[in-house]
LUMGU-287378 format. One record per residue (C-alpha): x, y, z. Coordinates in nm, 3 decimals. Layout:
<node u="X" v="Y" w="Z"/>
...
END
This chain:
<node u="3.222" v="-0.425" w="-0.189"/>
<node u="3.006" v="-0.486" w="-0.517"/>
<node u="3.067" v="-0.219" w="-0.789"/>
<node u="2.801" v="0.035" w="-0.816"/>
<node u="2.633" v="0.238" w="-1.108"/>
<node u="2.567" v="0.575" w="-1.139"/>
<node u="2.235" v="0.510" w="-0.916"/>
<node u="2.394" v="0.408" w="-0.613"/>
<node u="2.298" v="0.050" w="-0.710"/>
<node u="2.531" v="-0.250" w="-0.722"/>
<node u="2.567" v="-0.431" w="-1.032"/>
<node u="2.594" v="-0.711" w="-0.966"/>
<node u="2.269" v="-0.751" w="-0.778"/>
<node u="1.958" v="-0.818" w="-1.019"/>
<node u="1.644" v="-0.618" w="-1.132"/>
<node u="1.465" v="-0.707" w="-0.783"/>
<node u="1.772" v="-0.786" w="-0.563"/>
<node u="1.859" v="-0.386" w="-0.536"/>
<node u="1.478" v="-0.366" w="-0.335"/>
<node u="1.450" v="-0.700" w="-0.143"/>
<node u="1.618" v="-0.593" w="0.219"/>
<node u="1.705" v="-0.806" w="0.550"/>
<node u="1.554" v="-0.644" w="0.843"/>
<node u="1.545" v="-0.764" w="1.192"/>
<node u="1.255" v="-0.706" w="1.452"/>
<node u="1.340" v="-0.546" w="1.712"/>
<node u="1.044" v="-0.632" w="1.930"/>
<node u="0.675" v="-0.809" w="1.883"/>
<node u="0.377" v="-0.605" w="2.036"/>
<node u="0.057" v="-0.828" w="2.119"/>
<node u="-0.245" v="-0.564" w="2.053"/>
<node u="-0.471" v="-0.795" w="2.107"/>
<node u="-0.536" v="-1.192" w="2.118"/>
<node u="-0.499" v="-1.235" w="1.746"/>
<node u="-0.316" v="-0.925" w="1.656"/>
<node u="0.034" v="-0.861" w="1.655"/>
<node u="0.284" v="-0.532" w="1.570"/>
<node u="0.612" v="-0.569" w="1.438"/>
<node u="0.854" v="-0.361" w="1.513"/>
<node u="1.160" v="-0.326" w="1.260"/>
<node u="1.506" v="-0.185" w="1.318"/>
<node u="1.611" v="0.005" w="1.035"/>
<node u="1.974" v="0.047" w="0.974"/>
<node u="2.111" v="0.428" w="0.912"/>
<node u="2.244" v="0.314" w="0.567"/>
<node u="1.854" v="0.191" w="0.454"/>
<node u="1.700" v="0.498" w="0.632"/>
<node u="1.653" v="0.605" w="0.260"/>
<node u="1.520" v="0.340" w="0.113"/>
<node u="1.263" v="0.309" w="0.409"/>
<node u="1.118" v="0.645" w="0.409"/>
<node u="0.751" v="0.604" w="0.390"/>
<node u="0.435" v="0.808" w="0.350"/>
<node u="0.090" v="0.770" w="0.614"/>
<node u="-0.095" v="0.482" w="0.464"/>
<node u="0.163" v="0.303" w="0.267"/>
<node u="0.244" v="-0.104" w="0.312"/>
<node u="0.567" v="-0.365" w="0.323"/>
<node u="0.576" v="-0.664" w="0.147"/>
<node u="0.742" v="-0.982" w="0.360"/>
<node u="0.833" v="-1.294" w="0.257"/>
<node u="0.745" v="-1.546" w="0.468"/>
<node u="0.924" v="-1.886" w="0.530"/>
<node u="0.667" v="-2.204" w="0.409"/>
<node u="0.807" v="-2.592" w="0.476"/>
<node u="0.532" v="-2.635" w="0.163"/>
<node u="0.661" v="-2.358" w="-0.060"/>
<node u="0.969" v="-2.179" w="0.048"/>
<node u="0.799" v="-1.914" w="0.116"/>
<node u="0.515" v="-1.656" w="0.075"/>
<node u="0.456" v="-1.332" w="0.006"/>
<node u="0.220" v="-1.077" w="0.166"/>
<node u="0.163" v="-0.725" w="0.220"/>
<node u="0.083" v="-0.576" w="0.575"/>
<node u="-0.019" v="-0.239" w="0.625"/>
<node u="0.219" v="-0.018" w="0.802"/>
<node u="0.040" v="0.175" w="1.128"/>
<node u="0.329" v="0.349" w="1.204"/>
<node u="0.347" v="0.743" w="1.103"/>
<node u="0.623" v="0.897" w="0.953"/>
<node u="0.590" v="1.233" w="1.175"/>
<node u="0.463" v="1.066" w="1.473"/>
<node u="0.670" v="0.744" w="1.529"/>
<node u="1.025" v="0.683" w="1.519"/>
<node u="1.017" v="0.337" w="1.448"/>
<node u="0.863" v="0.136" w="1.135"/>
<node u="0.565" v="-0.084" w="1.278"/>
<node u="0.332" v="-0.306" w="1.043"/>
<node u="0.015" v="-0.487" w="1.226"/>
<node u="-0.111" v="-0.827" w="1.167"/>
<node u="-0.412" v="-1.010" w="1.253"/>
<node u="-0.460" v="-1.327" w="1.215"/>
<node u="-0.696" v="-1.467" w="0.950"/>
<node u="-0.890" v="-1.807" w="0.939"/>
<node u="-0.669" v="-2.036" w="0.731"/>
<node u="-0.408" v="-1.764" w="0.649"/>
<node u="-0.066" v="-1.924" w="0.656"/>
<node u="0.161" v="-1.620" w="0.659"/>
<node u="-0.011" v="-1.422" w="0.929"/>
<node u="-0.057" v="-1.732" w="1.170"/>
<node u="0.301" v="-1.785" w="1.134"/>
<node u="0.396" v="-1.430" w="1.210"/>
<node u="0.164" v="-1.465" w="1.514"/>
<node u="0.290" v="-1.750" w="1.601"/>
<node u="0.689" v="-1.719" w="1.569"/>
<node u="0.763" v="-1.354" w="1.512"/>
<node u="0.980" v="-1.256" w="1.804"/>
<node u="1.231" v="-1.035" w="1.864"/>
<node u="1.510" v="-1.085" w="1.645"/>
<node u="1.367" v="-1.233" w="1.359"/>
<node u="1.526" v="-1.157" w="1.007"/>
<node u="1.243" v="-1.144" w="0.710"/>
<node u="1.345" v="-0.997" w="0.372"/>
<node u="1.097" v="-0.711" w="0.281"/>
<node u="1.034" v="-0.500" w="-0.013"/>
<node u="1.056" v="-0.132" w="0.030"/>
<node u="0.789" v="0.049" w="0.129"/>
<node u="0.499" v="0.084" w="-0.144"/>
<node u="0.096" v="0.207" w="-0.186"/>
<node u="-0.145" v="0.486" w="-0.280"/>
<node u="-0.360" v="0.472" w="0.002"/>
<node u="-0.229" v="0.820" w="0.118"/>
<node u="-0.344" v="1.180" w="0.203"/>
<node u="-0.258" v="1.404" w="-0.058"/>
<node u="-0.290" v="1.648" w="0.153"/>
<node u="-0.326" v="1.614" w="0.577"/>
<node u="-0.494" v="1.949" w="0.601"/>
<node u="-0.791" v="1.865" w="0.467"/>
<node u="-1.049" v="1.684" w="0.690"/>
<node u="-1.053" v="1.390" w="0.702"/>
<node u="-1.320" v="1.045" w="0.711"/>
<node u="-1.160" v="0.713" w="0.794"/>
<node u="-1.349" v="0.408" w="0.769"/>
<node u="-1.244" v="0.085" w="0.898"/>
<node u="-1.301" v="-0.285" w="1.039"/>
<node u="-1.075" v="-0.516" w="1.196"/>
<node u="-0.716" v="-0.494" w="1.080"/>
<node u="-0.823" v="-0.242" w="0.810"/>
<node u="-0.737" v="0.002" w="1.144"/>
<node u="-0.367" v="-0.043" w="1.022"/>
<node u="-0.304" v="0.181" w="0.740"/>
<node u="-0.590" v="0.467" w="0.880"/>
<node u="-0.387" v="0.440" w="1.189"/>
<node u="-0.108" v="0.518" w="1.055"/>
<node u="-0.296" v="0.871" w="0.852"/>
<node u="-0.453" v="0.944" w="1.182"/>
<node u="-0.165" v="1.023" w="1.394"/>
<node u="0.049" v="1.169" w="1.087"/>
<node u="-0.294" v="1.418" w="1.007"/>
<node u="-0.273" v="1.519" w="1.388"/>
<node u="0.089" v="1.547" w="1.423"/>
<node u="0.192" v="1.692" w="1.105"/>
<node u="-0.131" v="1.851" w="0.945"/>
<node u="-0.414" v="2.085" w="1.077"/>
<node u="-0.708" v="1.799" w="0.938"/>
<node u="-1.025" v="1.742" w="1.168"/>
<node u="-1.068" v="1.379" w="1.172"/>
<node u="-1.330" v="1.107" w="1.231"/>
<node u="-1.264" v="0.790" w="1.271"/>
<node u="-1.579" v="0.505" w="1.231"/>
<node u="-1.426" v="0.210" w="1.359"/>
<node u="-1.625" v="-0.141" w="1.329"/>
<node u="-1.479" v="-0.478" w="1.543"/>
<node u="-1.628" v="-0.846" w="1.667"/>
<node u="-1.630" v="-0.715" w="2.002"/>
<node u="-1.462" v="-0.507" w="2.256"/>
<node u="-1.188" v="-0.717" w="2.303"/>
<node u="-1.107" v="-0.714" w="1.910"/>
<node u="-1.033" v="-0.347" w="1.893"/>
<node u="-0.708" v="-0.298" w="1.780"/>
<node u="-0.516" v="0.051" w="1.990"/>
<node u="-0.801" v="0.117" w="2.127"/>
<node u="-0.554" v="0.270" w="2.427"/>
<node u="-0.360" v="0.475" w="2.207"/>
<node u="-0.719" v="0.543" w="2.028"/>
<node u="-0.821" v="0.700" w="2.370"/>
<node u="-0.480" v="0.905" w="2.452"/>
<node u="-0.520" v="0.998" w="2.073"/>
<node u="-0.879" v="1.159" w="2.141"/>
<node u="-0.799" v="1.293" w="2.482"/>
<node u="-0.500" v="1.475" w="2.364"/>
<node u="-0.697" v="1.594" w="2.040"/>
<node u="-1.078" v="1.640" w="2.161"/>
<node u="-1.164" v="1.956" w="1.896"/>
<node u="-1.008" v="1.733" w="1.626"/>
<node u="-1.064" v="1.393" w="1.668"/>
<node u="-1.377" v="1.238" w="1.719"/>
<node u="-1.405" v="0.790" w="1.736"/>
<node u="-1.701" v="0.650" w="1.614"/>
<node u="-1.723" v="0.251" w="1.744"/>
<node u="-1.919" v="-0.018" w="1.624"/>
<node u="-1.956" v="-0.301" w="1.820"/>
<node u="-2.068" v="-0.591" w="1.605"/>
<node u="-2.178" v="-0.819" w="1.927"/>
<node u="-2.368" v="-0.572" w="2.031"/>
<node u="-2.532" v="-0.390" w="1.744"/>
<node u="-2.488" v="-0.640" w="1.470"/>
<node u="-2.317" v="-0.632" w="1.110"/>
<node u="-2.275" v="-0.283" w="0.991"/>
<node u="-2.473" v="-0.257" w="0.676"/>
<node u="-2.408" v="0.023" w="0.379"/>
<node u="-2.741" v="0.204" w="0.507"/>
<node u="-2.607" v="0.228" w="0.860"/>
<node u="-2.232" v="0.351" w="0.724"/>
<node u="-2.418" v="0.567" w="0.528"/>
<node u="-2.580" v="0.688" w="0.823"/>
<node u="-2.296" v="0.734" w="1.025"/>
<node u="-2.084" v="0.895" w="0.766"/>
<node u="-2.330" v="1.113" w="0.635"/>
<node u="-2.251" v="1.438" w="0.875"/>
<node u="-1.888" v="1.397" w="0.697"/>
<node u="-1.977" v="1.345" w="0.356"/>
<node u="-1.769" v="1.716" w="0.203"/>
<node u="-1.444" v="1.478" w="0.360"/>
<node u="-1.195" v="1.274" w="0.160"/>
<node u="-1.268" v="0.940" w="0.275"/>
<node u="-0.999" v="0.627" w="0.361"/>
<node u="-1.206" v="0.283" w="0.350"/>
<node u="-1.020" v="-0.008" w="0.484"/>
<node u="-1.137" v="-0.347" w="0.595"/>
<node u="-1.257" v="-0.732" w="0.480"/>
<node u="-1.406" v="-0.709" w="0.164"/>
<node u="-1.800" v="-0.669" w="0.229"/>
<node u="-1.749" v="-0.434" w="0.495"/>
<node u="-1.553" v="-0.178" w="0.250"/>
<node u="-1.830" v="-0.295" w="-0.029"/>
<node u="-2.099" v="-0.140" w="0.137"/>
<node u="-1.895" v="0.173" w="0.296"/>
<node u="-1.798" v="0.244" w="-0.089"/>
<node u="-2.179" v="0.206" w="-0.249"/>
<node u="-2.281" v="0.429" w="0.091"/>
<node u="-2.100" v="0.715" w="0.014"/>
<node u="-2.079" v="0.706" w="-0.356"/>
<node u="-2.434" v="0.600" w="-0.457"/>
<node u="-2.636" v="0.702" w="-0.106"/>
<node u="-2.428" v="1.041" w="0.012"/>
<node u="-2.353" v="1.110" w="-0.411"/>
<node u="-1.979" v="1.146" w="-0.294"/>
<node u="-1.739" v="1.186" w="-0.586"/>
<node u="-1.532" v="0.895" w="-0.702"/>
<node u="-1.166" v="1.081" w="-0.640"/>
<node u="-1.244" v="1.163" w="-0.282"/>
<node u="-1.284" v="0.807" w="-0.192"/>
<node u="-1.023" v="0.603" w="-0.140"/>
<node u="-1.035" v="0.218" w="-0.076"/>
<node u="-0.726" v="-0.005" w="0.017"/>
<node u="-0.756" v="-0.336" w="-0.179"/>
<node u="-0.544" v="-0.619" w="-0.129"/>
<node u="-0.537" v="-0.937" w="-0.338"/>
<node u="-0.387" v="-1.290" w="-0.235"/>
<node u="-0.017" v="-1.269" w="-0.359"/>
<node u="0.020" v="-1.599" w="-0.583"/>
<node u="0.379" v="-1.529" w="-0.725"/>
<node u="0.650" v="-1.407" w="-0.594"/>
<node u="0.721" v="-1.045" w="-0.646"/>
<node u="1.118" v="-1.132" w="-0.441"/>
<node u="1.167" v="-1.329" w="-0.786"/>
<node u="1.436" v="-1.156" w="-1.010"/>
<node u="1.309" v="-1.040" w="-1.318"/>
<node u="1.450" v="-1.212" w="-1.651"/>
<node u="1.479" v="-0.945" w="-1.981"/>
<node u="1.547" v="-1.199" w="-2.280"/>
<node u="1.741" v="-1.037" w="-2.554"/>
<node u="1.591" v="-0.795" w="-2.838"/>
<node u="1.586" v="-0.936" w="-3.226"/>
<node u="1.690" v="-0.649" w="-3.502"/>
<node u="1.308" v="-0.675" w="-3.533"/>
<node u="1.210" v="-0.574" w="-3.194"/>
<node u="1.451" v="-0.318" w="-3.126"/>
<node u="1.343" v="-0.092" w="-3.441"/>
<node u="1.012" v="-0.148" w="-3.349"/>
<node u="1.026" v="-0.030" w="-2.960"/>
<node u="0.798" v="0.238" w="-2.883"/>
<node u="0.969" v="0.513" w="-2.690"/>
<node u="0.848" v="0.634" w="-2.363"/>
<node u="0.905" v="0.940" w="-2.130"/>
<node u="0.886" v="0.887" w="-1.762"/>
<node u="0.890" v="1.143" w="-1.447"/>
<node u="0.985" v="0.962" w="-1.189"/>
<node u="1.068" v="1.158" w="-0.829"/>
<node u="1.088" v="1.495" w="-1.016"/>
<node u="1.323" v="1.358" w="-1.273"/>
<node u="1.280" v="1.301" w="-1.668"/>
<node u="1.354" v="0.969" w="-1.840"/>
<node u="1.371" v="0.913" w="-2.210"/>
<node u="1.419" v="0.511" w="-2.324"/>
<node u="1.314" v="0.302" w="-2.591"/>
<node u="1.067" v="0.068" w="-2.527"/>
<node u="1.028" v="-0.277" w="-2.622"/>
<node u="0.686" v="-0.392" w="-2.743"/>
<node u="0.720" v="-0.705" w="-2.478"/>
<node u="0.815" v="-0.584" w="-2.228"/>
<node u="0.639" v="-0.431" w="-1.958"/>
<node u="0.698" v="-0.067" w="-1.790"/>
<node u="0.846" v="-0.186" w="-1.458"/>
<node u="1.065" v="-0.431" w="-1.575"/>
<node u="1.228" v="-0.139" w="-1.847"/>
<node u="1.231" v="0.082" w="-1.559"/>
<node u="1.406" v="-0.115" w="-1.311"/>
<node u="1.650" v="-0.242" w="-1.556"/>
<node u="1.742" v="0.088" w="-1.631"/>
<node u="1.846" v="0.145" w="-1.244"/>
<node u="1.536" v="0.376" w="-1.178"/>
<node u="1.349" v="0.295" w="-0.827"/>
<node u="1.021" v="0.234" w="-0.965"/>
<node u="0.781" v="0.102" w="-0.726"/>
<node u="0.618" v="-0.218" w="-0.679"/>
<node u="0.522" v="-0.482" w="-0.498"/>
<node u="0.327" v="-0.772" w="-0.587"/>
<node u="0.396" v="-0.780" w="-0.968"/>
<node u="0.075" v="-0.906" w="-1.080"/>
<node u="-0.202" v="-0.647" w="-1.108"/>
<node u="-0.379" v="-0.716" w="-0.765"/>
<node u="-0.235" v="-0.401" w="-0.544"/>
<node u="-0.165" v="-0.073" w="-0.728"/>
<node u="0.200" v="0.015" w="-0.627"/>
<node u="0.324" v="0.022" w="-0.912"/>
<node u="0.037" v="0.274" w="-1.046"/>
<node u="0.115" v="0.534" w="-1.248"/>
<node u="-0.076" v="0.808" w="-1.547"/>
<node u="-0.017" v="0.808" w="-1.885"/>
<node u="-0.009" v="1.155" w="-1.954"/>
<node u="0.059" v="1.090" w="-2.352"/>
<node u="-0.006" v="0.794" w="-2.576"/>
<node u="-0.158" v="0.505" w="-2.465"/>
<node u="-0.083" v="0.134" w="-2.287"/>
<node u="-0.262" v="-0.234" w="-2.232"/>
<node u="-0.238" v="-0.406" w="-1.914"/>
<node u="-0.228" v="-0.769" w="-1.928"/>
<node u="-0.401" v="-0.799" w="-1.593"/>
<node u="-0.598" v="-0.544" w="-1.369"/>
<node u="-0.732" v="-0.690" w="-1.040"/>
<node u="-0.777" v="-0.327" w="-0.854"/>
<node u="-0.840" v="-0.042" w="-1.094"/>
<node u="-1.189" v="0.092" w="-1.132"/>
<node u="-1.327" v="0.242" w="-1.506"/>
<node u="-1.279" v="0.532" w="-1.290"/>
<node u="-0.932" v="0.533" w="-1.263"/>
<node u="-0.851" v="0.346" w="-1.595"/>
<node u="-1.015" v="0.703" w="-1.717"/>
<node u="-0.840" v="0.915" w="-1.537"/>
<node u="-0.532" v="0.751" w="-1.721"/>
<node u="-0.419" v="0.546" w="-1.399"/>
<node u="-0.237" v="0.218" w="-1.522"/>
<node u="-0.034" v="-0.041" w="-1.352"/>
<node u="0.303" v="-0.039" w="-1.445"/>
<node u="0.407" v="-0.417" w="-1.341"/>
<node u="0.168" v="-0.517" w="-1.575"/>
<node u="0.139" v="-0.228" w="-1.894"/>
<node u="0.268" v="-0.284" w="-2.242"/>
<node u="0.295" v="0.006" w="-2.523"/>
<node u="0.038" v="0.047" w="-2.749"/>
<node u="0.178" v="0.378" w="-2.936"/>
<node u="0.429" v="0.470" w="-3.061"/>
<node u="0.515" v="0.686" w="-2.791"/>
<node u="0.356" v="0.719" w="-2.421"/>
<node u="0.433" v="0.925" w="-2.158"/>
<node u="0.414" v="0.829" w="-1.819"/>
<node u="0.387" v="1.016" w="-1.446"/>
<node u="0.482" v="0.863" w="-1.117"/>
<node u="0.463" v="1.184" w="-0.937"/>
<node u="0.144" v="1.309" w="-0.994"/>
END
């Protein structure tokens, strides 16, 4: 048994090493032609580690004869209140490697490493009503809201659901037990692209409009969430912090890497900026070195930080600075809107006072 610290961690396992994880599937679950669930057994001694919120992704790397591997993130459409197993769904994409070969060869069985469970696309709150707004795979995450604002919260919900055609809609059984179970609460809105044609932002616009006082969940290919955003920020004048869009960026590194702290000169350690972080209802105090960025201090300090992709493209590692100030060396998802409202990226933030504060919990 490896020696642990005083977090539970061993010590003897890296930055990254104490969040990468083995997991097997326990089954594969063809939703449709080109769309596959993954089912995941999770071991009583990770049931921790594993405990997710509606909305929230994995990260798995995926073997590559070209590269070793790859990383990408797949949207979990399981619900922590309504399912007792952890599910993520993937579609295949034109010329994606990693979900053809999960398609492909993901059986029962299977080991992939995965990072812990990570994302902001969540509820706050799963009493309030609720507009979800999807296409394709984007169902995944709002799936995974849906059933947890049923099950656990007293939310009306509407669901606008665009697809290729009929045969493309992904749970469209459970979709229908879902709304015959729930028929004062849930209400499906499907559009049928063979049959009616791209959905544009004036006809989301129209669609959504009866639902407009909602918070609002946008997931789907780019364009498609595009023109849902403009239509209910700019044409139903819906406030930026009550719509919520899942981004995703191509992974290009790899965020199962261990992280590599070089050591501090004289001159660097007096001039570390000191930072204050609340992370999971608990205070931190550290020095901070000028070079370094916020999740690499934090995780080699034993705190569970979260992250996934490690290079400013999918806002898990998001967090407010409540005091002081930071620069991020890359930002591929943050709006102004959110850089305002003091959201910053922790894989990728450096100080730029003397001292910052920092919240993961608000």
């Amino acid at each position: 048994m490896p020696e642990e610290d005083n977090n539970g961690l061993p010590t003897n396992i890296g930055l990254v090493g104490s969040h990468v994880h083995t997991l097997k599937l326990a089954r594969v679950v063809a939703e449709t032609d080109d769309a596959r669930s993954l089912v995941f057994e999770i071991p009583v001694e990770l049931s921790t580690r594993f405990a997710y919120e509606p909305g929230q992704f994995l990260t798995l790397r995926i073997p590559s004869e070209r590269t070793g591997s790859v990383a990408r993130s797949y949207s979990l459409s399981s619900s922590p209140f309504a399912d007792d197993e952890l599910t993520v769904t993937v579609k295949r994409t034109i010329d994606g490697y990693a979900s053809n070969w999960l398609c492909d060869n993901a059986a029962a069985g299977l080991e992939l490493e995965v990072l812990q469970p990570s994302g902001m696309f969540v509820p706050k709150n799963l009493d309030t009503d609720l507009l979800l707004i999807a296409a394709g795979s984007g169902v995944t995450p709002v799936m995974s809201i849906l059933k947890s604002a049923l099950l656990k919260g007293s939310a009306k919900v509407t669901l606008i659901y665009a697809n290729r055609d009929e045969g493309s809609v992904i749970f469209a059984e459970e979709l229908r037990d879902l709304q015959a179970k729930h028929p004062d609460r849930l209400s499906i809105i499907h559009w049928i692209q063979s049959l009616q044609g791209l959905p544009s932002q004036t006809t989301l616009g129209a669609l959504a409009a009866p639902f407009h006082e909602r918070d609002a969940f946008i997931c789907g290919p780019g364009p498609f969430m595009a023109a849902a955003e403009t239509a209910l920020k700019t044409d139903l004048g819906m406030p930026h912090a009550r719509v919520h869009v899942e981004v995703f960026q191509s992974i290009d590194g790899d965020p199962f890497a261990e992280i590599v702290l070089n050591d501090l000169t004289a001159e660097e350690e007096a001039d570390a900026a000191q930072v204050e972080v609340i992370l999971d209802g608990e205070t931190h105090n550290f020095a901070w070195p000028r070079n370094t960025k916020l999740l690499d201090l934090l995780l080699s300090k034993g705190l569970d930080a979260p992250f996934s992709c490690r290079q400013g493209a999918c806002s898990a590692c998001a967090c407010i600075v409540t005091e002081g100030d930071v620069s991020m060396l890359i930002n591929e998802v943050l709006e102004p809107e959110d850089i305002a409202d003091g959201i910053r990226l922790g894989c990728q933030s450096l100080p730029l006072t003397d001292i910052v504060k920092v919240s993961y919990d608000e």
